[in-house]
PLY file of the C-alpha trace (Angstrom):
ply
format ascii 1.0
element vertex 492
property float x
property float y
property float z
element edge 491
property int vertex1
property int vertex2
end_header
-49.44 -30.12 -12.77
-46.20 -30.67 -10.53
-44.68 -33.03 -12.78
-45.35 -30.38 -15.37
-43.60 -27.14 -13.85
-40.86 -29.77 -13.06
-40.29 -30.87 -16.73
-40.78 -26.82 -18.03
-38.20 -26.22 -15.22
-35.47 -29.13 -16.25
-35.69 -28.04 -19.89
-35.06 -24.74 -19.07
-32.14 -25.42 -16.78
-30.64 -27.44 -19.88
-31.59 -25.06 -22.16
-29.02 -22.15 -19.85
-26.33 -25.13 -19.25
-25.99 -25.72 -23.13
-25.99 -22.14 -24.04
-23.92 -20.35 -21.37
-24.96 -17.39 -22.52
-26.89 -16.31 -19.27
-24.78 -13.59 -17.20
-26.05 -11.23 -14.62
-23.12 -9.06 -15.72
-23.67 -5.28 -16.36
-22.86 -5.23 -20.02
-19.37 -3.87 -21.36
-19.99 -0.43 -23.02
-16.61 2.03 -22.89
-16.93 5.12 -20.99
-17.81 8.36 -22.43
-14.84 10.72 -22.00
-15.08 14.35 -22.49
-12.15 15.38 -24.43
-12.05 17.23 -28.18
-13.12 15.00 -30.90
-9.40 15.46 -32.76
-6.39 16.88 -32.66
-5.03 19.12 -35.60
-6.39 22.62 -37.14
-9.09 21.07 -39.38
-11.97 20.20 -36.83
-14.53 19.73 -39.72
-12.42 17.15 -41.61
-10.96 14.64 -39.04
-8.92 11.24 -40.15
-10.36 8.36 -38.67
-7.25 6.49 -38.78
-3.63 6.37 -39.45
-0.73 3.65 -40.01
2.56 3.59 -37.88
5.73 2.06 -38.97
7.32 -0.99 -37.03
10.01 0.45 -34.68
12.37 -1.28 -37.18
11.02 0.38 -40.12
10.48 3.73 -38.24
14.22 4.27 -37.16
16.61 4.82 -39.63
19.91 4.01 -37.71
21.06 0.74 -37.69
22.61 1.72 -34.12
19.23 2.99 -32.89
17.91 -0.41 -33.56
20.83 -2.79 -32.32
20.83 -0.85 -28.57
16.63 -0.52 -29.12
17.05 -5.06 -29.46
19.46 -4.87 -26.75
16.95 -3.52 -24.17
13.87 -5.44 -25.04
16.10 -8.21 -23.99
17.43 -7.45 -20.89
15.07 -4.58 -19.80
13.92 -5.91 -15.80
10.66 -3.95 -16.47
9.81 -5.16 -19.43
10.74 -8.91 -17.78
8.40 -8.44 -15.05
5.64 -7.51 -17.20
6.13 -10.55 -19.20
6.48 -12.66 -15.96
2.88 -11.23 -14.95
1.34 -12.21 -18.13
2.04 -15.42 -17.48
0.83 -15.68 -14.41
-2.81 -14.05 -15.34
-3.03 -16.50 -18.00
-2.57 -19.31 -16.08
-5.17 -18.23 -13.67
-7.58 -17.93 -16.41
-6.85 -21.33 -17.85
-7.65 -22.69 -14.40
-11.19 -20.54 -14.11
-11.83 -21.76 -17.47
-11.50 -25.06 -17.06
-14.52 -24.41 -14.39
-16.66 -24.25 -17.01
-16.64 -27.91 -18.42
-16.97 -31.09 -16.54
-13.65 -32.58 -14.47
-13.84 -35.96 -15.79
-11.01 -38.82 -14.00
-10.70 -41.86 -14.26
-8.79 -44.28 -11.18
-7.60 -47.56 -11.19
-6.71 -49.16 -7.75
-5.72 -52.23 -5.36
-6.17 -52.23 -1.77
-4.88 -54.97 0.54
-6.04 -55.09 4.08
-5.13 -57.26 6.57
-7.96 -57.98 9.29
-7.16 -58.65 12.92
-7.73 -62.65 13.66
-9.53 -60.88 16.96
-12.51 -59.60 15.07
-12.44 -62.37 12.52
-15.20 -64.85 11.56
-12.91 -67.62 12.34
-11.03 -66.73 15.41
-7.30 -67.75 15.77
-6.59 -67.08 11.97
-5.50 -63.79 9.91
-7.15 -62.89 7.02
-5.64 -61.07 4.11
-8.23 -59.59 1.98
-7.55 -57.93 -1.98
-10.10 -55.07 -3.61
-9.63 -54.14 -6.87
-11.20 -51.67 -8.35
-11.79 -49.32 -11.72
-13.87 -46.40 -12.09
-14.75 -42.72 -14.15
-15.67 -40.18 -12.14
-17.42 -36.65 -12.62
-16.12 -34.48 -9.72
-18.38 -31.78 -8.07
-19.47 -30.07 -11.19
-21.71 -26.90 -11.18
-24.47 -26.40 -13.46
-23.88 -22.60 -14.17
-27.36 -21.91 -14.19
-27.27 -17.77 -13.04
-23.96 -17.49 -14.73
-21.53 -17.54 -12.13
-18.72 -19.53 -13.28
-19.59 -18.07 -16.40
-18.97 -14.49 -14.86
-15.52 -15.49 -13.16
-13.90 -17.01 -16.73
-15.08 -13.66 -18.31
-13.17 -11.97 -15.04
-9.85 -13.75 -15.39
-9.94 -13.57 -19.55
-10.40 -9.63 -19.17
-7.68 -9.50 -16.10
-5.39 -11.86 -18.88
-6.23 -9.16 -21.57
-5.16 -6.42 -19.82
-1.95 -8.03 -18.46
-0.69 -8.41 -22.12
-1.90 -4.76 -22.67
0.29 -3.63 -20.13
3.01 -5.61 -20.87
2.97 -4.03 -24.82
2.64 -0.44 -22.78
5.92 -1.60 -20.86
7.44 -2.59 -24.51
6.79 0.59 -26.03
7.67 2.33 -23.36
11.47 0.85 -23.44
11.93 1.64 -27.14
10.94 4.79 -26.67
13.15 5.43 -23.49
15.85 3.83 -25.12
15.56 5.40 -28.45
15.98 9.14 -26.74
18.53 7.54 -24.43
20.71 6.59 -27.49
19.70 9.92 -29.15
20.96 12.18 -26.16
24.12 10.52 -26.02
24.80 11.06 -29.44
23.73 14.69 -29.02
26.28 14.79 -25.94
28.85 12.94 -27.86
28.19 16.26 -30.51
28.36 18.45 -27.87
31.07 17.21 -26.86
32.97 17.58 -29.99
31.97 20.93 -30.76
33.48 22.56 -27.45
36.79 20.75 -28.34
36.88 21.74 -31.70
35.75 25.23 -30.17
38.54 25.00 -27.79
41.37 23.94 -30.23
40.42 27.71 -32.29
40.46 29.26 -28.57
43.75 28.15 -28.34
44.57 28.91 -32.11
43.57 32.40 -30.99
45.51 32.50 -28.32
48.34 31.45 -29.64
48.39 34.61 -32.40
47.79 36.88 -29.88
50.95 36.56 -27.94
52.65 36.23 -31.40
50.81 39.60 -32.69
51.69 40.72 -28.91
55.54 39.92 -28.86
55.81 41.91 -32.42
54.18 44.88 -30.65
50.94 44.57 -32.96
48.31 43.48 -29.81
48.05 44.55 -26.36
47.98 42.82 -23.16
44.24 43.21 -22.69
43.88 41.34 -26.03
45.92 38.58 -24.53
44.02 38.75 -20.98
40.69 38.71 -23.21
41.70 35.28 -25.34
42.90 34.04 -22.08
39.24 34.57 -20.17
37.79 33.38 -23.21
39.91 30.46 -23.27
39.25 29.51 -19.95
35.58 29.80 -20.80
35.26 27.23 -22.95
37.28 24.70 -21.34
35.23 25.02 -18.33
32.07 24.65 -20.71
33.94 21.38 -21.88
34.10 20.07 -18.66
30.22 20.44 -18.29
29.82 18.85 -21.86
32.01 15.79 -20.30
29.72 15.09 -17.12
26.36 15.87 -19.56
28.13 12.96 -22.28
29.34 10.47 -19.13
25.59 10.93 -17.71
24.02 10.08 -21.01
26.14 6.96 -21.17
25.26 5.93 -18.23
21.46 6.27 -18.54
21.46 4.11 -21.94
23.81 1.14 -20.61
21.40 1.06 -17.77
18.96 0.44 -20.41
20.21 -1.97 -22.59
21.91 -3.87 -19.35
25.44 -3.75 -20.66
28.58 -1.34 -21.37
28.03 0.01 -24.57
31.44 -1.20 -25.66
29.74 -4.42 -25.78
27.29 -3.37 -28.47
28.18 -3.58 -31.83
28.05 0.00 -32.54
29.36 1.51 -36.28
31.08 4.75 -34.88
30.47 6.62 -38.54
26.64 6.82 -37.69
26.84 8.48 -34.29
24.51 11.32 -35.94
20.81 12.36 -35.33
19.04 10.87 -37.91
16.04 12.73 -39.25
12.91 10.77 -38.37
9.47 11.23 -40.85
6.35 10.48 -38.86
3.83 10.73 -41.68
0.56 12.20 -39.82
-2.59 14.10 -41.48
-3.40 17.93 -40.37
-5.96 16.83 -38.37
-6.70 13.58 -36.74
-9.46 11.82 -34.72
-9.31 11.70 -31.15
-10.60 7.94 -31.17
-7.14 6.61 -32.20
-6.70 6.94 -28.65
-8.74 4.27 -27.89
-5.92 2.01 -29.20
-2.90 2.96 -27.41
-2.17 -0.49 -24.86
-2.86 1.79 -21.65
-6.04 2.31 -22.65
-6.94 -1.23 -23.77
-5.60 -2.04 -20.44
-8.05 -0.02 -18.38
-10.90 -1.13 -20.47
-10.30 -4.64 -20.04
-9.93 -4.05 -16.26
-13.23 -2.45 -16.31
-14.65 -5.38 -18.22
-12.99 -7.29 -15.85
-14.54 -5.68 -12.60
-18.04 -5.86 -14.52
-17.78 -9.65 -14.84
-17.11 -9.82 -11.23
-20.24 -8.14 -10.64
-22.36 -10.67 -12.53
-20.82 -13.04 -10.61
-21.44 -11.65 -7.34
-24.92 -11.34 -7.83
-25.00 -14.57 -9.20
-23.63 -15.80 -6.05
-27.36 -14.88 -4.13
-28.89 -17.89 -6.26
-28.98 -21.33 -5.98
-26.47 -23.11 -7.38
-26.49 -27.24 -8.28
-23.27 -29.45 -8.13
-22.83 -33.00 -9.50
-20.74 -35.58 -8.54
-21.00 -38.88 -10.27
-19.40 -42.25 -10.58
-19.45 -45.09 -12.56
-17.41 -48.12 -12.20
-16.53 -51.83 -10.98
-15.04 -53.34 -8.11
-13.65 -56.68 -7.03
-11.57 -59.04 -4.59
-10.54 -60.84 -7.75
-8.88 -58.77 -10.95
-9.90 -61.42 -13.21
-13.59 -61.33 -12.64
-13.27 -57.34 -11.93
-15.08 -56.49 -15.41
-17.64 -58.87 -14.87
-20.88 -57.26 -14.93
-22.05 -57.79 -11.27
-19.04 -56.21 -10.95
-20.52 -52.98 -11.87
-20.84 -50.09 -9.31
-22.10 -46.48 -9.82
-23.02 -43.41 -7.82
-24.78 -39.80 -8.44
-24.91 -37.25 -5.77
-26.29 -34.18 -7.09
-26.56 -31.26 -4.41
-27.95 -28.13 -4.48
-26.70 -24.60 -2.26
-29.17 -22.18 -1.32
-27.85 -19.13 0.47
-30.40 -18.11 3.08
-28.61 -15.53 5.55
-25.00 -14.72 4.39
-24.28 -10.85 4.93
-20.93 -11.90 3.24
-22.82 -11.66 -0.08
-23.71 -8.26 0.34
-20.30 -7.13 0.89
-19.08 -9.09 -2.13
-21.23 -6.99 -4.39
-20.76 -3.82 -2.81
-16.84 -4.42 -3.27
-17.39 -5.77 -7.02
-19.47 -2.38 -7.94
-17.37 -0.10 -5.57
-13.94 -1.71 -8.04
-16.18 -1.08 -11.27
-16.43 2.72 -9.95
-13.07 3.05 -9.48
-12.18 1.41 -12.91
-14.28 3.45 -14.95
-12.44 7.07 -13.02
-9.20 5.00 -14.18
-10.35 4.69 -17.74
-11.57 7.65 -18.02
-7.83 9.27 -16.20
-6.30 7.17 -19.13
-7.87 8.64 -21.83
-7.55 12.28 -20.64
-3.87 11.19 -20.16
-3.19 9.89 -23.17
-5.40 12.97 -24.81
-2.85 15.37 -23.20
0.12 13.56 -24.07
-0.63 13.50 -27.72
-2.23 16.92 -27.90
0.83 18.46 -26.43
3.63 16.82 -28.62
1.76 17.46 -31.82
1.19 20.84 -30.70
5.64 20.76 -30.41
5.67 18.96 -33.80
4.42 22.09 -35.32
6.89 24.60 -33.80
10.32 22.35 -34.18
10.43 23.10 -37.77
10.42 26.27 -37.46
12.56 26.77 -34.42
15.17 24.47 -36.44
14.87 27.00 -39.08
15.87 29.72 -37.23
18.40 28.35 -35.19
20.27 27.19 -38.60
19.99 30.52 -40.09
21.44 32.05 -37.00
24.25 30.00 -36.83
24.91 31.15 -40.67
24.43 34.71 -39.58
26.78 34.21 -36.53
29.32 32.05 -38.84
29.20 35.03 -40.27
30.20 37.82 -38.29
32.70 36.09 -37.02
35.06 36.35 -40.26
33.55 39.88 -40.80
35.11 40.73 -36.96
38.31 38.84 -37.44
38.76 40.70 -40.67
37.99 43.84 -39.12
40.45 43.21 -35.90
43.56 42.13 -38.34
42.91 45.55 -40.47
42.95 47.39 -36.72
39.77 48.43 -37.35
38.50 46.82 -34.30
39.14 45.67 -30.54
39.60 41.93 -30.06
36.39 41.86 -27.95
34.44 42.33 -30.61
36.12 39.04 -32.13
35.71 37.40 -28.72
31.63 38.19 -28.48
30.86 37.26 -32.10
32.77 33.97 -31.28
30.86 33.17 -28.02
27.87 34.24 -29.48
28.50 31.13 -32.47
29.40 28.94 -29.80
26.01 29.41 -28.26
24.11 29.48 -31.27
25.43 25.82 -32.06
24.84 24.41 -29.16
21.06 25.99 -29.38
20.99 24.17 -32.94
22.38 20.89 -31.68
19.70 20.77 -28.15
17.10 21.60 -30.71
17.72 19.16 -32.99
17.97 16.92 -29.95
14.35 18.09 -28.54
12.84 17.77 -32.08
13.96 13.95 -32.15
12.94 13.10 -29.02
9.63 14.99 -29.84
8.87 12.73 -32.09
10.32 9.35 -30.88
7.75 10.37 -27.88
4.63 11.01 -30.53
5.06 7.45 -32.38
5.18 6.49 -29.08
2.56 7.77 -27.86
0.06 7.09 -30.50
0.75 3.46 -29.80
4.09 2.29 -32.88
5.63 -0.68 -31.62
6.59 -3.85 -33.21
4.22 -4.25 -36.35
2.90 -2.02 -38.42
-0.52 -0.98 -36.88
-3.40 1.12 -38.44
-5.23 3.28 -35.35
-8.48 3.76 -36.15
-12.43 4.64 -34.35
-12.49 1.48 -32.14
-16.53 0.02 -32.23
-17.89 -0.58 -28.85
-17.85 -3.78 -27.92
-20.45 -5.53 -25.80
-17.33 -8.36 -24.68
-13.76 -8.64 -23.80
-12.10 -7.60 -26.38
-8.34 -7.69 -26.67
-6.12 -5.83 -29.70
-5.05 -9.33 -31.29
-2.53 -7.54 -33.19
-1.04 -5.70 -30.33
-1.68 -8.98 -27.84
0.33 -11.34 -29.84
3.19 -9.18 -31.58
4.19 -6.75 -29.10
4.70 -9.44 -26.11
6.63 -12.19 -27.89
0 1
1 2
2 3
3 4
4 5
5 6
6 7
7 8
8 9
9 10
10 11
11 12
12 13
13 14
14 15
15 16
16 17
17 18
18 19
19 20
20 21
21 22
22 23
23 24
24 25
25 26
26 27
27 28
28 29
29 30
30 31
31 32
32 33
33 34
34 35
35 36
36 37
37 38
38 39
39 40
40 41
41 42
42 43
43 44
44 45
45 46
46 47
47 48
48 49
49 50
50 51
51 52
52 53
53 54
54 55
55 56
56 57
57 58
58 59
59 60
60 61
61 62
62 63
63 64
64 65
65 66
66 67
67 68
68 69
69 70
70 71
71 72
72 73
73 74
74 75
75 76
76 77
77 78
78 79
79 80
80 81
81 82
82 83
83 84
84 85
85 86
86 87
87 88
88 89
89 90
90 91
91 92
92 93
93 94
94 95
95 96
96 97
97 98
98 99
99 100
100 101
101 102
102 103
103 104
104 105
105 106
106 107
107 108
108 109
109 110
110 111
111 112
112 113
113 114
114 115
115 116
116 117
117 118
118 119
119 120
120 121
121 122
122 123
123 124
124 125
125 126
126 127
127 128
128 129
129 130
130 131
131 132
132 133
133 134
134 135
135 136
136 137
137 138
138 139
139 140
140 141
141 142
142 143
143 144
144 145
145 146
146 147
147 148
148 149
149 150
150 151
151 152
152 153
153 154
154 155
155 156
156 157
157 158
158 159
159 160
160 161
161 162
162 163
163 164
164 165
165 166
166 167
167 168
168 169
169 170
170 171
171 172
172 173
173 174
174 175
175 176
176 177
177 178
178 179
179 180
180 181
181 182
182 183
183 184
184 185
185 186
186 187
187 188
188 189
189 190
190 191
191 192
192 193
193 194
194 195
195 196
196 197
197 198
198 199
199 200
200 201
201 202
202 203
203 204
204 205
205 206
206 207
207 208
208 209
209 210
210 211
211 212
212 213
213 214
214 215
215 216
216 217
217 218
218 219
219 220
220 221
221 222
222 223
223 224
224 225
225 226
226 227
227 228
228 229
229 230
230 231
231 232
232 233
233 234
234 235
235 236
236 237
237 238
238 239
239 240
240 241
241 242
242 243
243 244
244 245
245 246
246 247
247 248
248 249
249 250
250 251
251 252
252 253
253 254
254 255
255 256
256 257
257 258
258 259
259 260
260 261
261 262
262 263
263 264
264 265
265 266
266 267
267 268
268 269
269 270
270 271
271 272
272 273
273 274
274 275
275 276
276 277
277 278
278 279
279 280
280 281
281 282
282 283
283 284
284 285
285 286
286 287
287 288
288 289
289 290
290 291
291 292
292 293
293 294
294 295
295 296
296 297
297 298
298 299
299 300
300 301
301 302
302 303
303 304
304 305
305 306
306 307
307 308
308 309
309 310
310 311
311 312
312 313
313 314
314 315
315 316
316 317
317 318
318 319
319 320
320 321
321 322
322 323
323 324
324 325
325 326
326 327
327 328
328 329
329 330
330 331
331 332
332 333
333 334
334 335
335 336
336 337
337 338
338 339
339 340
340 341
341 342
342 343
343 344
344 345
345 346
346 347
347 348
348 349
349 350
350 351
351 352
352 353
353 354
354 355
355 356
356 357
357 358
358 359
359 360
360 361
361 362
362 363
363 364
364 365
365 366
366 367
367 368
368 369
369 370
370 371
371 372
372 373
373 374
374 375
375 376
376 377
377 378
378 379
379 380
380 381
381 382
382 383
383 384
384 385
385 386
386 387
387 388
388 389
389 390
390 391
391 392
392 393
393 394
394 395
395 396
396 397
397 398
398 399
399 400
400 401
401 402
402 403
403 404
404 405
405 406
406 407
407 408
408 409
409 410
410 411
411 412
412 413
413 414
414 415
415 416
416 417
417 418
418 419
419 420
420 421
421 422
422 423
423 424
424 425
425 426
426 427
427 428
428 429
429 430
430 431
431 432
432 433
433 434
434 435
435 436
436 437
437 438
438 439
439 440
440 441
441 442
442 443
443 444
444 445
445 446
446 447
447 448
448 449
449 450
450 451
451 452
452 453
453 454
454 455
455 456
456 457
457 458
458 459
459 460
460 461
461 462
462 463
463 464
464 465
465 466
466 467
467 468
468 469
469 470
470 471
471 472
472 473
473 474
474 475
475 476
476 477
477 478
478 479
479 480
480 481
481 482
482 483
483 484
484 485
485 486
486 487
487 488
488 489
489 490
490 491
C-alpha cells in the first residue's frame, strides 16, 4: 500500500515538473473601470478600432521630423527609460534560467604536498597529484507548487511593463517636441507680424508729421501715431522674450542649438495636420495606449508574486547531482574504476516562519495598490482623450471665425484710412481699427497654434508612435501579455 501512494505520488510530482503549468497565482483578468463606453456623439454606433499614422507619416514637415529624430536621440528621459529596460530584462533572463537545470561541467588538478611529520614513511616528503573530471547538476528545484514558476512570470511582466513605459517615454518626446517646434514657429510668426506691424506704425507716423508740417493734421494726430507707435514696439519686445523662450525649450529637447539642425528656413509654417478619426469611437482603444499596458503588466506582475508567495508555505525539493571520475594518474583517469558519482536530493519544509505571512500580506497588499493604479490610468487616459476630442470639435470653428474677423478687420481698416484722408474722420478711428487687426491676427495665429498642438496631443494620446498601429477592443488575457508591436518598434 506504501509503495503504492509512493509511486501515485512520484508520477504525479513528474507529471507537475514536465508540465509547469501548476501556479498558485490569482489569475490575470484586467480591471473593470467605470468610464463611458466611447467617446463621440453616436453612443449607439461605436468604432471598435482605428489606425494611426507613423509619426513620420503623420507630420508633414520635413523640419518637424528632423528636430522630432534629433530628440529621440539625445532625449536623457527617453535614455533612462531605455537604460531600465535593460536592466528588467536581464533580471528576467536570470529568474528564467531558474526554471531549467544548471548543468557544469569541471575539469581539475590538485597537487598537495604532505608534511614528512604525518607521513607513512617518516623522514621523507610526499608529493601527491589528483586529477579529476566531472558534470554536475547544481541545487536544482523541482517546482512542484509553482514557485519558480511564479517568480519568471513576475520578472517577464515587470520586463513587459518596462518596455511599455519606455514607448510611453517615446511618445511622450515626439509629442513634446513636436509642439515645442510648433510654438516656436508660431513665435517666430508672431514675431514677424509685430515687425511688419511696426514698420506701417512707423509708415503712419511718418505721414502724419508730413500731413502735419503742410498744416493738413494736428498735433493730437501726431501724439496718437506716436502712443500707438510705442505700443507696438513694446508688444514686439514681448513677442522677442515669447520667440527666445520657445527656442530655448526645443534645443533643450533635441540637446543641441538649433543652428545645428539642418533646418529649411522656407517651411517655418504651421502645417495643417489630418488626424482621420470616426464620430464616435470605443472607449476600449484605451486599453492600448503604453501607460496602460504598463499598469496591467505591473498588476500581472504583483499577481505572480502572489502565487509565489503562497507557494513559498509548501515543501519544496532541491537536487544536486554529480557524476564523474577521479585519479592520481591522468592517463588512467577515464578508466572505469575511475568513475565517481553523487546525488543529494533535499527537501525544505517550512514549519514556523512568520516571515511567510508577511510575504503574502505584502504581495496582495502591492496587487491592491496596482489594480487602484490601473484603474487611475485608465480614468487618466479616459480624460485626456475625452477632453481633446471634445477641443477637436470647437478649433474648426473658432479658426473660422477668427479668419473671417481678421477679413472684417482688414477691412475697416482701408474703409477708416479712406475716411481720415477725405477728413471725414479723426485719426483715432484709424488708430482703433488698426489695433483692433493687430489683435485679431495674433488671436488667428495662437489659435492656429492651440489647434496644432490639440491635435499633436490627441495622436498622442491615443497611443501614434513609430509604426502604424490599429487600436482596437483588447481580449482579456488570462497571461502576460505584452503589445509586440508596440514592445519591439517603439523602443529600438
Amino acid at each position: 500500500m506504501t509503495k503504492s501512494i509512493v509511486t501515485s505520488f512520484t508520477a504525479l510530482a513528474a507529471s507537475f515538473v514536465l508540465s509547469g503549468c501548476l501556479t498558485m497565482a490569482p489569475d490575470n483578468e484586467r480591471p473593470q473601470v467605470a468610464i463611458e463606453k466611447n467617446f463621440g456623439q453616436q453612443p449607439e454606433a461605436p468604432h471598435a478600432s482605428l489606425t494611426l499614422e507613423a509619426w513620420q507619416d503623420f507630420f508633414p514637415d520635413d523640419n518637424a521630423r528632423r528636430v522630432i529624430q534629433e530628440a529621440l536621440q539625445s532625449n536623457t528621459d527617453l535614455r533612462i527609460a531605455l537604460a531600465r529596460m535593460s536592466e528588467v530584462e536581464g533580471r528576467y533572463q536570470i529568474q528564467r534560467e531558474a526554471l531549467f537545470p544548471s548543468v557544469q561541467s569541471e575539469v581539475s588538478q590538485t597537487r598537495t604536498k604532505n608534511s614528512a611529520n604525518v607521513f607513512t614513511i617518516p623522514g621523507v616528503d610526499s608529493i601527491q597529484d589528483v586529477y579529476s573530471a566531472s558534470v554536475g547538476l547544481t541545487s536544482y528545484e523541482l517546482d512542484l507548487f509553482g514557485r519558480v514558476r511564479s517568480l519568471s512570470d513576475s520578472a517577464l511582466a515587470q520586463y513587459l511593463s518596462s518596455t511599455e513605459a519606455a514607448r510611453s517615454v517615446r511618445l511622450s518626446v515626439i509629442s513634446q517636441t513636436a509642439n515645442a517646434y510648433y510654438s516656436w514657429v508660431s513665435a517666430n510668426r508672431s514675431l514677424n507680424l509685430a515687425e511688419k506691424t511696426l514698420h506701417s506704425r512707423q509708415e503712419s507716423l511718418d505721414l502724419i508729421q508730413k500731413r502735419l508740417d503742410t498744416g493738413i493734421a494736428s498735433e493730437l494726430d501726431l501724439a496718437q501715431a506716436q502712443a500707438s507707435l510705442a505700443t507696438v514696439r513694446a508688444q514686439k519686445a514681448q513677442f522677442e522674450r515669447a520667440h527666445a523662450a520657445a527656442k530655448s525649450a526645443l534645443e533643450l529637447l533635441i540637446g543641441k542649438p538649433l543652428s545645428q539642425v539642418r533646418l529649411d528656413q522656407q517651411q517655418l509654417q504651421l502645417n495643417e495636420m489630418a488626424l482621420d478619426l470616426p464620430d464616435s469611437i470605443s472607449s476600449e482603444v484605451l486599453l492600448s495606449r503604453p501607460d496602460v499596458l504598463s499598469a496591467e503588466q505591473s498588476l500581472y506582475a504583483a499577481n505572480a508574486n502572489i502565487g509565489a508567495a503562497r507557494a513559498a508555505f509548501f515543501p519544496s525539493i532541491s537536487i544536486t547531482g554529480q557524476y564523474g571520475y577521479s585519479s592520481t594518474e591522468f592517463d588512467n583517469l577515464f578508466d572505469s574504476e575511475s568513475n565517481t558519482w553523487s546525488f543529494i536530493p533535499s527537501i525544505r519544509i517550512p514549519i514556523f516562519n512568520n516571515g511567510l505571512q508577511a510575504n503574502l500580506d505584502i504581495a496582495q497588499a502591492q496587487q491592491e495598490r496596482l489594480i487602484a493604479e490601473y484603474e487611475k490610468a485608465v480614468q487618466q487616459a479616459f480624460a485626456e482623450v475625452y477632453q481633446l476630442m471634445t477641443n477637436r470639435t470647437t478649433y474648426s470653428g473658432e479658426l473660422e471665425a477668427n479668419r473671417s474677423l481678421v477679413k472684417a478687420q482688414s477691412k475697416r481698416l482701408k474703409l477708416a484710412e479712406a475716411k481720415y484722408k477725405a477728413g471725414l474722420a479723426s485719426y483715432l478711428e484709424v488708430l482703433n481699427a488698426q489695433q483692433d487687426k493687430f489683435t485679431a491676427e495674433q488671436a488667428l495665429l495662437e489659435t492656429e497654434r492651440a489647434q496644432l498642438a490639440n491635435v499633436i496631443s490627441l495622436y498622442k494620446a491615443l497611443g501614434g508612435g513609430d509604426k502604424a498601429v490599429v487600436l482596437s477592443q483588447q481580449p482579456h488575457n488570462d497571461e502576460p501579455q505584452g503589445d509586440s508591436e508596440g514592445s519591439s518598434g517603439e523602443t529600438e
